[in-house]
PyMOL Python script that loads the backbone (N, CA, C, O; Angstrom):
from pymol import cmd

cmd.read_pdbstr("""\
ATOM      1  N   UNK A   1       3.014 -11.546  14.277  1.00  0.00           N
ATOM      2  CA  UNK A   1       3.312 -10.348  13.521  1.00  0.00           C
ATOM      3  C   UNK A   1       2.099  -9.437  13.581  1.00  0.00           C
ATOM      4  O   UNK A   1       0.964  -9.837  13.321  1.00  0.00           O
ATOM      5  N   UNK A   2       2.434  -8.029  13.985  1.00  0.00           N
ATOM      6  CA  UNK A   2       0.845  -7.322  13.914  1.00  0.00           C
ATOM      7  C   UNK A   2       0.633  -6.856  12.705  1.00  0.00           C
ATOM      8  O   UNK A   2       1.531  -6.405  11.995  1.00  0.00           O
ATOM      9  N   UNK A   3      -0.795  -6.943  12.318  1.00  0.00           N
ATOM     10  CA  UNK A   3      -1.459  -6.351  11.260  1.00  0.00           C
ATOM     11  C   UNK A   3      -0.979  -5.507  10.597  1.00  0.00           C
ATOM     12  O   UNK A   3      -0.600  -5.538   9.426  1.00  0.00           O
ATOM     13  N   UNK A   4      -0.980  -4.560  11.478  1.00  0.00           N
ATOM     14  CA  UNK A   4      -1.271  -3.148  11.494  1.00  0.00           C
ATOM     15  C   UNK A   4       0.682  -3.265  10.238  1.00  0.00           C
ATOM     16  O   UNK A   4       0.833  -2.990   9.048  1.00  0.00           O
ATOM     17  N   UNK A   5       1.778  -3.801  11.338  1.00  0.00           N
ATOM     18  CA  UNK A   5       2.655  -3.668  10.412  1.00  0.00           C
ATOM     19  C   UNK A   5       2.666  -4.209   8.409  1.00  0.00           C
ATOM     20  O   UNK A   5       3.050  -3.688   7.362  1.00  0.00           O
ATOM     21  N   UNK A   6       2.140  -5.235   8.732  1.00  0.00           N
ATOM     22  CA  UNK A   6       1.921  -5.533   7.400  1.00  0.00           C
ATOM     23  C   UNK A   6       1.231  -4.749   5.958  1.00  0.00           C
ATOM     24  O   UNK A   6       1.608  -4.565   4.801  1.00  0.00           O
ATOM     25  N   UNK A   7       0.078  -4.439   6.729  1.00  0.00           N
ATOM     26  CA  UNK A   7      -0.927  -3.328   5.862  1.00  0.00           C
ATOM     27  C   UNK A   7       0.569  -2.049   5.718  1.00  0.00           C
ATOM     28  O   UNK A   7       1.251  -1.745   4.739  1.00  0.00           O
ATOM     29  N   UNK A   8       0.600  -1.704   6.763  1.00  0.00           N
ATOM     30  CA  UNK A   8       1.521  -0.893   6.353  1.00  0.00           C
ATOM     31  C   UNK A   8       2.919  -1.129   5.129  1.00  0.00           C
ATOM     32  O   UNK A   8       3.308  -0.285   4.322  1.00  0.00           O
ATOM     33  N   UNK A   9       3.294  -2.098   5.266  1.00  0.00           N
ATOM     34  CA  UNK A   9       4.341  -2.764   4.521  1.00  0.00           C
ATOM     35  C   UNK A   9       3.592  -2.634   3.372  1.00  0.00           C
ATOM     36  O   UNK A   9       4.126  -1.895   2.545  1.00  0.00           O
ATOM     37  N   UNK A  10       2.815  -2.979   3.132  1.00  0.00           N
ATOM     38  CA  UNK A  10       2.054  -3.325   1.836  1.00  0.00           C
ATOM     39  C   UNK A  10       1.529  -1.971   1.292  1.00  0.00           C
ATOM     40  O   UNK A  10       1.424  -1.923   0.066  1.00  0.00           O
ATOM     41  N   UNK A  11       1.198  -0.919   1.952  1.00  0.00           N
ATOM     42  CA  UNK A  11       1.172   0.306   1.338  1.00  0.00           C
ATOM     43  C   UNK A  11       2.340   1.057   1.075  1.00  0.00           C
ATOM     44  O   UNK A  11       2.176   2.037   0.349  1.00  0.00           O
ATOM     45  N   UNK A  12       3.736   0.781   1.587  1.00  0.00           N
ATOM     46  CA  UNK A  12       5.420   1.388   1.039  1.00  0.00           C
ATOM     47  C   UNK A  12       5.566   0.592   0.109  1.00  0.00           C
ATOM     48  O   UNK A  12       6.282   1.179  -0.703  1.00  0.00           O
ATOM     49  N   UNK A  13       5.188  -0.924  -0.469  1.00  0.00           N
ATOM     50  CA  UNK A  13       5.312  -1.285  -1.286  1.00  0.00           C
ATOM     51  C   UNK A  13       4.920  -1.056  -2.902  1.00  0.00           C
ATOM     52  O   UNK A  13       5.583  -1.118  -3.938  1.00  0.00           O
ATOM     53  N   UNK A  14       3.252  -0.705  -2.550  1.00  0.00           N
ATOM     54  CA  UNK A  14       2.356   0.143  -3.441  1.00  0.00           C
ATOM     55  C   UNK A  14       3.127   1.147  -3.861  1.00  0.00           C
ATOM     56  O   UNK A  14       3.520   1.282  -5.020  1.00  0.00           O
ATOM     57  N   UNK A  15       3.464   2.181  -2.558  1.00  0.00           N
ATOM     58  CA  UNK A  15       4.036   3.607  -3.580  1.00  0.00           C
ATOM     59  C   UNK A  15       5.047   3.074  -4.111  1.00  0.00           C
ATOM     60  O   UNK A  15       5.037   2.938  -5.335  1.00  0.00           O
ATOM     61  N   UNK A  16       6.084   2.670  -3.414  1.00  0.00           N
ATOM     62  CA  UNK A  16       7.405   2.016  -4.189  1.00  0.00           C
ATOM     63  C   UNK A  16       6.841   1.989  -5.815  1.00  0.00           C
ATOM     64  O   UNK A  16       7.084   2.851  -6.660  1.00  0.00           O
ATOM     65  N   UNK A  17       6.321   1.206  -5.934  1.00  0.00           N
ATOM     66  CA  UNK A  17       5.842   0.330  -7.597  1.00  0.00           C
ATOM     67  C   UNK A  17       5.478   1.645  -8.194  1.00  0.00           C
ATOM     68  O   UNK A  17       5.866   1.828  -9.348  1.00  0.00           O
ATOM     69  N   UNK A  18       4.661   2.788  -7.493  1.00  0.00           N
ATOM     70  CA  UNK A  18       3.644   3.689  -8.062  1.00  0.00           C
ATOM     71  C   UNK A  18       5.179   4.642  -8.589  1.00  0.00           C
ATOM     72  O   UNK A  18       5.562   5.289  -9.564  1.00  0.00           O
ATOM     73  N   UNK A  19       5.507   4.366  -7.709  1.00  0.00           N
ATOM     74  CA  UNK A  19       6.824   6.159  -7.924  1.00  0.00           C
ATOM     75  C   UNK A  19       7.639   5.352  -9.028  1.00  0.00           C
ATOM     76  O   UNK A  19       7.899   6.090  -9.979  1.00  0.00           O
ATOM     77  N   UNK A  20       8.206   3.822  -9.211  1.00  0.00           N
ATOM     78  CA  UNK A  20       9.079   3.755  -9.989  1.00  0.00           C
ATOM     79  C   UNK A  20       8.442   3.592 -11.409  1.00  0.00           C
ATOM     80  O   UNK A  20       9.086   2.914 -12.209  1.00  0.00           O
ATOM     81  N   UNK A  21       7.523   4.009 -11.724  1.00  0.00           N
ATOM     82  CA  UNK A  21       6.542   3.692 -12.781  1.00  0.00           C
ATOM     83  C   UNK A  21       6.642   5.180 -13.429  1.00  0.00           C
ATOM     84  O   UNK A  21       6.511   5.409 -14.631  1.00  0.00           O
ATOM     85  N   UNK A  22       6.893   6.132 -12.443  1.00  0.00           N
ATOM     86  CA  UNK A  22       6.443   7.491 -12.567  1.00  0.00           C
ATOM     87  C   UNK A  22       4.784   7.727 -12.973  1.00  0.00           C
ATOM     88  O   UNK A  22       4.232   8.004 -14.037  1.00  0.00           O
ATOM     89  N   UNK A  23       4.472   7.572 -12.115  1.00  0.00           N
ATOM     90  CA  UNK A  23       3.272   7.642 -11.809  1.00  0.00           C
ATOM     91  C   UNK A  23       2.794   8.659 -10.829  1.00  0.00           C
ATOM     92  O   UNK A  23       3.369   8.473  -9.757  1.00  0.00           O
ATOM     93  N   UNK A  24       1.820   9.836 -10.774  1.00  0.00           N
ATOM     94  CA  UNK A  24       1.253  10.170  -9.632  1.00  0.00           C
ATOM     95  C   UNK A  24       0.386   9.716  -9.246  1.00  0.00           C
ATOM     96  O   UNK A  24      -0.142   8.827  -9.914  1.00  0.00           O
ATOM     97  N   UNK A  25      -0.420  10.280  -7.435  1.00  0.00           N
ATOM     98  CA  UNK A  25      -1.202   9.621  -7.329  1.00  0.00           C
ATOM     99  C   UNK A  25      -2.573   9.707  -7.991  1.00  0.00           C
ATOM    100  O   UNK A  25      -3.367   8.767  -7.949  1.00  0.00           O
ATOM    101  N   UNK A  26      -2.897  11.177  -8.770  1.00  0.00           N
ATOM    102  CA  UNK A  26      -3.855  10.983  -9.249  1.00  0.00           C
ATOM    103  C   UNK A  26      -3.863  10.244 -10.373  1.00  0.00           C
ATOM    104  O   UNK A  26      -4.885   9.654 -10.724  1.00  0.00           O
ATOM    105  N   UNK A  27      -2.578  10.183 -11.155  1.00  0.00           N
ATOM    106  CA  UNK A  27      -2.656   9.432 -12.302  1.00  0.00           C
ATOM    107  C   UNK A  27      -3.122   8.169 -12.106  1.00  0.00           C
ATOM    108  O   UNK A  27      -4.132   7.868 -12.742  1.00  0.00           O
ATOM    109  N   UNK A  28      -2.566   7.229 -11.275  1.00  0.00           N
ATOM    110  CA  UNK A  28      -2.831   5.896 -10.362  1.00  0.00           C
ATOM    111  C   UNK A  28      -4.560   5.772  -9.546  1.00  0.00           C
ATOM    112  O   UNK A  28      -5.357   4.834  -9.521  1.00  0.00           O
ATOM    113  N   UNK A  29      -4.624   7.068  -8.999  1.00  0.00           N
ATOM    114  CA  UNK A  29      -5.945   6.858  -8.694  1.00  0.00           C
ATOM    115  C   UNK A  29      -7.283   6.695 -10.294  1.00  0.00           C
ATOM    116  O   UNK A  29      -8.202   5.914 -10.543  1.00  0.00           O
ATOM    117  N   UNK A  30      -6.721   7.824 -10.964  1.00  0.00           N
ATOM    118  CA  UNK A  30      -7.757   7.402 -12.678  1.00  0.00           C
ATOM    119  C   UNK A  30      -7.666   5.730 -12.868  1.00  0.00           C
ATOM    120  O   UNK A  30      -8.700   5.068 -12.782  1.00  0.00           O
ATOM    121  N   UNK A  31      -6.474   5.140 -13.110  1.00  0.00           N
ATOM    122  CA  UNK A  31      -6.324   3.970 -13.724  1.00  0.00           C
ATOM    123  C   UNK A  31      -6.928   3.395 -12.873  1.00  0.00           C
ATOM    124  O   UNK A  31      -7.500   2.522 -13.526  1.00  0.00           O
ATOM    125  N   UNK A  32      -7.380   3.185 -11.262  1.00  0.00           N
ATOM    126  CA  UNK A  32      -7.728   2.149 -10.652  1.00  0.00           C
ATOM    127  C   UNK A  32      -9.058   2.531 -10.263  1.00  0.00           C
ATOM    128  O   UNK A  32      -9.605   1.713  -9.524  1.00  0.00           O
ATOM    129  N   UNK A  33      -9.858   3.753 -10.620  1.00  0.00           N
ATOM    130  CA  UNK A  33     -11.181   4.096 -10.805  1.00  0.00           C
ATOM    131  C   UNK A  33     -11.231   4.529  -8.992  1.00  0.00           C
ATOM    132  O   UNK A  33     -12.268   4.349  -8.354  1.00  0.00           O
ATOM    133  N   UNK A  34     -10.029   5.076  -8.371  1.00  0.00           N
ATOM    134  CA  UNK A  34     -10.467   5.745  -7.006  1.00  0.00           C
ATOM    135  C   UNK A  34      -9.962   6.831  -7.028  1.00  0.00           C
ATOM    136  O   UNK A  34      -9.224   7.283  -7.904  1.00  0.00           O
ATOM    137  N   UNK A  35     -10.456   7.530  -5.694  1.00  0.00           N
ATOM    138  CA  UNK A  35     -10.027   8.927  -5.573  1.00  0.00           C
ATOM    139  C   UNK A  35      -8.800   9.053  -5.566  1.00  0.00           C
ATOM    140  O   UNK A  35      -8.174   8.064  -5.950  1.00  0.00           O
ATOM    141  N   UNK A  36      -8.206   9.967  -5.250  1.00  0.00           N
ATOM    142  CA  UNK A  36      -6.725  10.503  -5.213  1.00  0.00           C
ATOM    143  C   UNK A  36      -6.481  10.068  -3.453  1.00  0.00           C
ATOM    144  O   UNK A  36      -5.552   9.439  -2.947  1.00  0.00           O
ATOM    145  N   UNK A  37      -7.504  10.579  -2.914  1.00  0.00           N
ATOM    146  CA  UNK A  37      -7.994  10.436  -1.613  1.00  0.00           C
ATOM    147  C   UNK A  37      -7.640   9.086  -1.395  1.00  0.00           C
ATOM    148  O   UNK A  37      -6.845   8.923  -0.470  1.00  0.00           O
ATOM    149  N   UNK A  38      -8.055   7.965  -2.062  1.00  0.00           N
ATOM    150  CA  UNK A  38      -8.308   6.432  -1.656  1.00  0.00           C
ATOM    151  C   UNK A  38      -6.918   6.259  -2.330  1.00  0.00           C
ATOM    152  O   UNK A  38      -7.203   7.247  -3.006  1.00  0.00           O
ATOM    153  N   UNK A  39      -6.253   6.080  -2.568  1.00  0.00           N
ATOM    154  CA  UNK A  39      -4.705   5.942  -3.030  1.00  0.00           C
ATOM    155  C   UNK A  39      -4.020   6.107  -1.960  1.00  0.00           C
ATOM    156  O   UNK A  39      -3.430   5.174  -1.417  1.00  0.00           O
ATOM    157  N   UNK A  40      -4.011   7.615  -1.413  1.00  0.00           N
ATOM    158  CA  UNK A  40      -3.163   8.241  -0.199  1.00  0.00           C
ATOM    159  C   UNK A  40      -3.193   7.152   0.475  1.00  0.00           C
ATOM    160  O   UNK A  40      -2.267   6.351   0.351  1.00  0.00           O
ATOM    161  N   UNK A  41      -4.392   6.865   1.433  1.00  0.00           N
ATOM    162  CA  UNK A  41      -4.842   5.796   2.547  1.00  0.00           C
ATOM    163  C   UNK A  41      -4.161   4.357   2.152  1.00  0.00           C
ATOM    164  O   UNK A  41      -3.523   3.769   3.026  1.00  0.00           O
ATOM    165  N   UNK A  42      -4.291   3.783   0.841  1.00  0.00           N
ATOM    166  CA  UNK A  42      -3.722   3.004   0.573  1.00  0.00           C
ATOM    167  C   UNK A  42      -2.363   2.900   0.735  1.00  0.00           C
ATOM    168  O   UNK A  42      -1.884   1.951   1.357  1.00  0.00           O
ATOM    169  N   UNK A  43      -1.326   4.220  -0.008  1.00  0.00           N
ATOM    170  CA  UNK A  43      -0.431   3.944   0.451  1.00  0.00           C
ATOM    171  C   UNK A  43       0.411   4.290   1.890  1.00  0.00           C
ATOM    172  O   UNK A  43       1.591   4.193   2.229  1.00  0.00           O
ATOM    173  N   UNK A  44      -1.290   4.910   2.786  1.00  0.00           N
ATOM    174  CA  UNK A  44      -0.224   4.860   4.065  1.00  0.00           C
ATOM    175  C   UNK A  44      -0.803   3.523   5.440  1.00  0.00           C
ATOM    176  O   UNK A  44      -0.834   3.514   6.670  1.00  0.00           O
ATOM    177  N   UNK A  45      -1.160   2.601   4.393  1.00  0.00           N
ATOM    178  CA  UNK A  45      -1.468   1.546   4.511  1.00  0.00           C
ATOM    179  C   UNK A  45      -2.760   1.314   5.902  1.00  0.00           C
ATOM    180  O   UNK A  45      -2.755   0.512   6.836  1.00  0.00           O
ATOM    181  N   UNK A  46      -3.934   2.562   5.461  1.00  0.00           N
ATOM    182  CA  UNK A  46      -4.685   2.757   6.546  1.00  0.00           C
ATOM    183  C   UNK A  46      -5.245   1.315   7.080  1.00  0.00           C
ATOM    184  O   UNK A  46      -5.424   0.389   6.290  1.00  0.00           O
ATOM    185  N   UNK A  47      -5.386   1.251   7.835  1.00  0.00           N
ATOM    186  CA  UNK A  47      -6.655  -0.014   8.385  1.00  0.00           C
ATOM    187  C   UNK A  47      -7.224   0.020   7.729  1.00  0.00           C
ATOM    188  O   UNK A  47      -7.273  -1.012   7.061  1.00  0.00           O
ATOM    189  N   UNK A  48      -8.347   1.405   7.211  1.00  0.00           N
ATOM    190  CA  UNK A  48     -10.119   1.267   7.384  1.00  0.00           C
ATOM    191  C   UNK A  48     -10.133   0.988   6.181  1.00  0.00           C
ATOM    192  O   UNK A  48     -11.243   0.556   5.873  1.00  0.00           O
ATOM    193  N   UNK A  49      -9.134   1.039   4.975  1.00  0.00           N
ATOM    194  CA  UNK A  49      -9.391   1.231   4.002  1.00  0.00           C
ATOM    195  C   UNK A  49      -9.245  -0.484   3.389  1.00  0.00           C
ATOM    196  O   UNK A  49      -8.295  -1.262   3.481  1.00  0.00           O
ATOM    197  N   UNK A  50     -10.898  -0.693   2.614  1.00  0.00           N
ATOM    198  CA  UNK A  50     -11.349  -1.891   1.924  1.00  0.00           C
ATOM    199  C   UNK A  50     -10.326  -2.462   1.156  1.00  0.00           C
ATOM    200  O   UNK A  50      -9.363  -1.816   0.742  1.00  0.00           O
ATOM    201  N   UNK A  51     -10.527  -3.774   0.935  1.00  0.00           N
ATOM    202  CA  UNK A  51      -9.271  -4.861   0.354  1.00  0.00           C
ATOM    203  C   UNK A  51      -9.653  -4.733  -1.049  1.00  0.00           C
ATOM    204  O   UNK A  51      -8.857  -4.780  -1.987  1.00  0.00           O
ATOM    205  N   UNK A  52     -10.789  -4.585  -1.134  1.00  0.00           N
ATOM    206  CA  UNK A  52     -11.225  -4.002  -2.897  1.00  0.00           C
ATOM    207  C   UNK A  52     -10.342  -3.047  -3.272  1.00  0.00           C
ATOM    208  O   UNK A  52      -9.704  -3.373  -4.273  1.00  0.00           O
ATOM    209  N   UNK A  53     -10.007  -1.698  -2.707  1.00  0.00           N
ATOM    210  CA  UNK A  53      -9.244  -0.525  -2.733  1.00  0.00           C
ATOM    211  C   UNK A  53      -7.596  -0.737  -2.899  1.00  0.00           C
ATOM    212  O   UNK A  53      -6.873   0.068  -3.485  1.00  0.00           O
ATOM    213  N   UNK A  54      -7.178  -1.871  -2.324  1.00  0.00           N
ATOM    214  CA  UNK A  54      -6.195  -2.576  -2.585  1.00  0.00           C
ATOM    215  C   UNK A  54      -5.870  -3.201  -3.974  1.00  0.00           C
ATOM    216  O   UNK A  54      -4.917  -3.106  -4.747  1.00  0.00           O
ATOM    217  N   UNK A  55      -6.832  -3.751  -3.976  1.00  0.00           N
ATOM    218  CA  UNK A  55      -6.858  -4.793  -4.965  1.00  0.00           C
ATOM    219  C   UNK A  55      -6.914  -3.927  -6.632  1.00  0.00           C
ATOM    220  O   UNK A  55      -6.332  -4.212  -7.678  1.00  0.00           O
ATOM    221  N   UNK A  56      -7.767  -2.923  -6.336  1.00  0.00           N
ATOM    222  CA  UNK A  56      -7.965  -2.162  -7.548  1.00  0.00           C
ATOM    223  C   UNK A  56      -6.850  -1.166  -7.721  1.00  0.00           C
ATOM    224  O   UNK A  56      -6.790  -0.587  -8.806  1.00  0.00           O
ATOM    225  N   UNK A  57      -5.818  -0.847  -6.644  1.00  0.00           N
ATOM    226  CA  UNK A  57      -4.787  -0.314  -6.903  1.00  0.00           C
ATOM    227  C   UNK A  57      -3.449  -1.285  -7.394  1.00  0.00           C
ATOM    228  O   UNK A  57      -2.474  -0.904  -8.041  1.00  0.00           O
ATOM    229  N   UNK A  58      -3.631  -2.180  -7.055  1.00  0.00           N
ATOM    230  CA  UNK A  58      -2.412  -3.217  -7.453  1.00  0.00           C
ATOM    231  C   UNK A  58      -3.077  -3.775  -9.369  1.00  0.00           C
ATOM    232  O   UNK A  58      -2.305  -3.900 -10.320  1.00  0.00           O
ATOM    233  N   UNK A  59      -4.577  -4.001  -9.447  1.00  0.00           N
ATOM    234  CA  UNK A  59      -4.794  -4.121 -10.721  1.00  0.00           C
ATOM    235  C   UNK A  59      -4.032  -3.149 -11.496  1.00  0.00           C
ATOM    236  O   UNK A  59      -3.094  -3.464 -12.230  1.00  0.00           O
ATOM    237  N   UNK A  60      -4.429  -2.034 -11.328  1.00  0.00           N
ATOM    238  CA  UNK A  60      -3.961  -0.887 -11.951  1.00  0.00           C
ATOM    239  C   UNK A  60      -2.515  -0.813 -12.225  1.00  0.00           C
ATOM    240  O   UNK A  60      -2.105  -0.372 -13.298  1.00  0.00           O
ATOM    241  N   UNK A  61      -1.662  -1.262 -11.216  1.00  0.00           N
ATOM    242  CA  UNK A  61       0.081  -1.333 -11.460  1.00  0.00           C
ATOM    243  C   UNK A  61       0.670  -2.698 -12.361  1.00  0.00           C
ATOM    244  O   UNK A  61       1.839  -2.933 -12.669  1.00  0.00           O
ATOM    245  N   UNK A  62      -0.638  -3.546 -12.681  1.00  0.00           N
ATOM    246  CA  UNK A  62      -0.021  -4.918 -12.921  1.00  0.00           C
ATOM    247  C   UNK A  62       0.880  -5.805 -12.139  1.00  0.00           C
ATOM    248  O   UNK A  62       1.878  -6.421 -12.515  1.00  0.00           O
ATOM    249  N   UNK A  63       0.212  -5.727 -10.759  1.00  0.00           N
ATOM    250  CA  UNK A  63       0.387  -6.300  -9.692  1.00  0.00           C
ATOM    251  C   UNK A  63      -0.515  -7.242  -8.756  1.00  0.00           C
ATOM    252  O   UNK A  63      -1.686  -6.927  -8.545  1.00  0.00           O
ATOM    253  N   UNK A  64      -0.196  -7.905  -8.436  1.00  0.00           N
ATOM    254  CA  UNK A  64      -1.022  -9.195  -7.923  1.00  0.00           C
ATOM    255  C   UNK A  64      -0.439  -9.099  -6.026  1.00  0.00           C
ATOM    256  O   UNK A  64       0.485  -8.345  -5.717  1.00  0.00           O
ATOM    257  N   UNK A  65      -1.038  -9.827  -5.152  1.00  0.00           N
ATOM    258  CA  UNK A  65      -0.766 -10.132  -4.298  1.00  0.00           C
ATOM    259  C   UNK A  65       0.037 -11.209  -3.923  1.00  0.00           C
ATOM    260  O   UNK A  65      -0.266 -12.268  -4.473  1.00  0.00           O
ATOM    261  N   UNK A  66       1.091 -11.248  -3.047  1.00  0.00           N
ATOM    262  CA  UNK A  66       2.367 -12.714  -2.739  1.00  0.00           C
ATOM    263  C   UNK A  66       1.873 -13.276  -1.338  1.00  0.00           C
ATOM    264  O   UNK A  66       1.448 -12.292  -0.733  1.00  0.00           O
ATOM    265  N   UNK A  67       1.742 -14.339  -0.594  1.00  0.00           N
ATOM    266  CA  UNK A  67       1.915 -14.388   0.221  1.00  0.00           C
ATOM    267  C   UNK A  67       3.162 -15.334   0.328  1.00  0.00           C
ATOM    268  O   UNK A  67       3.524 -16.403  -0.163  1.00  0.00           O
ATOM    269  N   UNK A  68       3.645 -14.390   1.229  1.00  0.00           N
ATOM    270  CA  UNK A  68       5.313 -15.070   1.471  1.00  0.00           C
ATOM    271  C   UNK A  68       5.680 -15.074   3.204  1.00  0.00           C
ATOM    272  O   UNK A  68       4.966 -14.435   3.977  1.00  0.00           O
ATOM    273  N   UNK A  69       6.722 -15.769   3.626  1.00  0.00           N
ATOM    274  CA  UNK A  69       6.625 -15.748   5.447  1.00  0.00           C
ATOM    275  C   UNK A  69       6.922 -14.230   5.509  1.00  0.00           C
ATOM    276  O   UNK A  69       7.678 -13.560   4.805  1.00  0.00           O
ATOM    277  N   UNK A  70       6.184 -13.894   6.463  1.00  0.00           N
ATOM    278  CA  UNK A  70       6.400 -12.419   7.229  1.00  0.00           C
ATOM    279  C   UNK A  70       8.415 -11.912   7.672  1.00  0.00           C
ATOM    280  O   UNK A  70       9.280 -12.496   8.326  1.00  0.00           O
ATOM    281  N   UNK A  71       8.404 -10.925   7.099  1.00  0.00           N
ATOM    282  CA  UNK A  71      10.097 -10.883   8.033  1.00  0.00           C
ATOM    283  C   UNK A  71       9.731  -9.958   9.187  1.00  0.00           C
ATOM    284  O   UNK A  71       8.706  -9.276   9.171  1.00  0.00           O
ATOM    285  N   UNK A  72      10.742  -9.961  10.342  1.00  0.00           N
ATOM    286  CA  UNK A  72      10.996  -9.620  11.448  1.00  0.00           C
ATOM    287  C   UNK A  72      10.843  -8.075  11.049  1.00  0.00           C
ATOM    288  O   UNK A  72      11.090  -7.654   9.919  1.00  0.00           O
ATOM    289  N   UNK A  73      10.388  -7.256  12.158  1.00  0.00           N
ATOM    290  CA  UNK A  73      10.497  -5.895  11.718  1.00  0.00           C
ATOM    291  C   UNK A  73      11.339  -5.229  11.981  1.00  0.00           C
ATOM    292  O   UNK A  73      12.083  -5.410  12.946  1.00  0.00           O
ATOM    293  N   UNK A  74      11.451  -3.824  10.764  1.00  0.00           N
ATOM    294  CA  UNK A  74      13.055  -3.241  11.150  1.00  0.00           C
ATOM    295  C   UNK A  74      12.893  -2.330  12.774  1.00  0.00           C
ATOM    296  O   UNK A  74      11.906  -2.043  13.451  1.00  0.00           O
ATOM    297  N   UNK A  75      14.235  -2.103  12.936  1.00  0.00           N
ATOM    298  CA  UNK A  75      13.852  -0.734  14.035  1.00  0.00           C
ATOM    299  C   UNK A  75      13.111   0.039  13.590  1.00  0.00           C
ATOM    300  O   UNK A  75      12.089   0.204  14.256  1.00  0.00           O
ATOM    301  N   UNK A  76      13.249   0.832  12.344  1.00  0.00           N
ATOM    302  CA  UNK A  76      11.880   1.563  11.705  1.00  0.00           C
ATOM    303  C   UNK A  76      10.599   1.490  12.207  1.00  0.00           C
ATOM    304  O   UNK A  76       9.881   2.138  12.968  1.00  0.00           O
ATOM    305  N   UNK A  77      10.539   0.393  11.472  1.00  0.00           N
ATOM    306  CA  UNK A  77       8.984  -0.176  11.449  1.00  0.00           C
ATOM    307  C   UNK A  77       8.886  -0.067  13.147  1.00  0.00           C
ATOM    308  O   UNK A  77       8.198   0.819  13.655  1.00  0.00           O
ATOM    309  N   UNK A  78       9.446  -0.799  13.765  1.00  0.00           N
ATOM    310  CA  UNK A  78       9.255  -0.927  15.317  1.00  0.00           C
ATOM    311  C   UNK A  78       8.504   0.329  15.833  1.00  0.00           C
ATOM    312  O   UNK A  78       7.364   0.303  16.297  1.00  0.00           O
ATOM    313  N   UNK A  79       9.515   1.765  15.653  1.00  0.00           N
ATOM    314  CA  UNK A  79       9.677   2.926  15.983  1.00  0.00           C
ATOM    315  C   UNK A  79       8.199   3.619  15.346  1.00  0.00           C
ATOM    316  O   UNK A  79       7.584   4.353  16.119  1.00  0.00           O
ATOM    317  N   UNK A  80       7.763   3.450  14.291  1.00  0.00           N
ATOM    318  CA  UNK A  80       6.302   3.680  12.993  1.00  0.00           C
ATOM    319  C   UNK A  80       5.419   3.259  14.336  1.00  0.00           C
ATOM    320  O   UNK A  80       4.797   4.042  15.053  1.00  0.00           O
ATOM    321  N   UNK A  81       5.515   1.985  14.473  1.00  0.00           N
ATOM    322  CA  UNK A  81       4.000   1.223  15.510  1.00  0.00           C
ATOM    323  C   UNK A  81       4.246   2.328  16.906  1.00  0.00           C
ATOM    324  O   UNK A  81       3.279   2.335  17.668  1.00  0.00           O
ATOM    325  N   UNK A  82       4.875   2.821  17.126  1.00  0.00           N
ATOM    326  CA  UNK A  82       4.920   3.686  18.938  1.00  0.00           C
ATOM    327  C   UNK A  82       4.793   5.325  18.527  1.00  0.00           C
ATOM    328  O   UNK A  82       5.123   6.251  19.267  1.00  0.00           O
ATOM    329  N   UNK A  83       4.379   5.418  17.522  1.00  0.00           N
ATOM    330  CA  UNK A  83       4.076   6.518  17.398  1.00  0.00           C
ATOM    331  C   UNK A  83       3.010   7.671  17.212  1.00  0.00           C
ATOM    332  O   UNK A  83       3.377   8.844  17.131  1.00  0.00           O
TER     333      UNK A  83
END
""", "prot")
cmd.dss("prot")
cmd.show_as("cartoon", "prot")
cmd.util.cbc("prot")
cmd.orient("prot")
């Protein structure tokens, strides 16, 4: 499974949680002590961006990390990586 898809998965998941909370991102960025800036990246599930930055955005939602088996990727996702 590549990385790259997962991080990504894991940042649609972030906003998911962030938007059904009604939350913006700056509101979300205050609570987790980052920029508005470091949120974005998070949720467009950059590489560069630190697992701390993660971690302090999921604190902030009352969210923890799962590890669960990887699923197959959609055509989406497929179509996201060639672009």
């Amino acid at each position: 499974m590549d990385y790259s898809l997962l991080v990504s998965r894991l940042g649609k998941q972030i906003r998911d949680k962030r938007v059904n909370r009604g939350l913006t991102q700056a509101r979300l960025a205050e609570l987790a002590g980052l920029t508005r800036q470091k949120v974005i990246a998070v949720e467009k599930g950059t590489l560069s961006v630190a697992m701390v930055a993660y971690a302090r955005v999921l604190g902030a939602l009352d969210c923890e990390f799962a590890v669960i088996p990887a699923a197959m990727p959609t055509l989406e996702e497929l179509g996201d990586l060639f672009e």
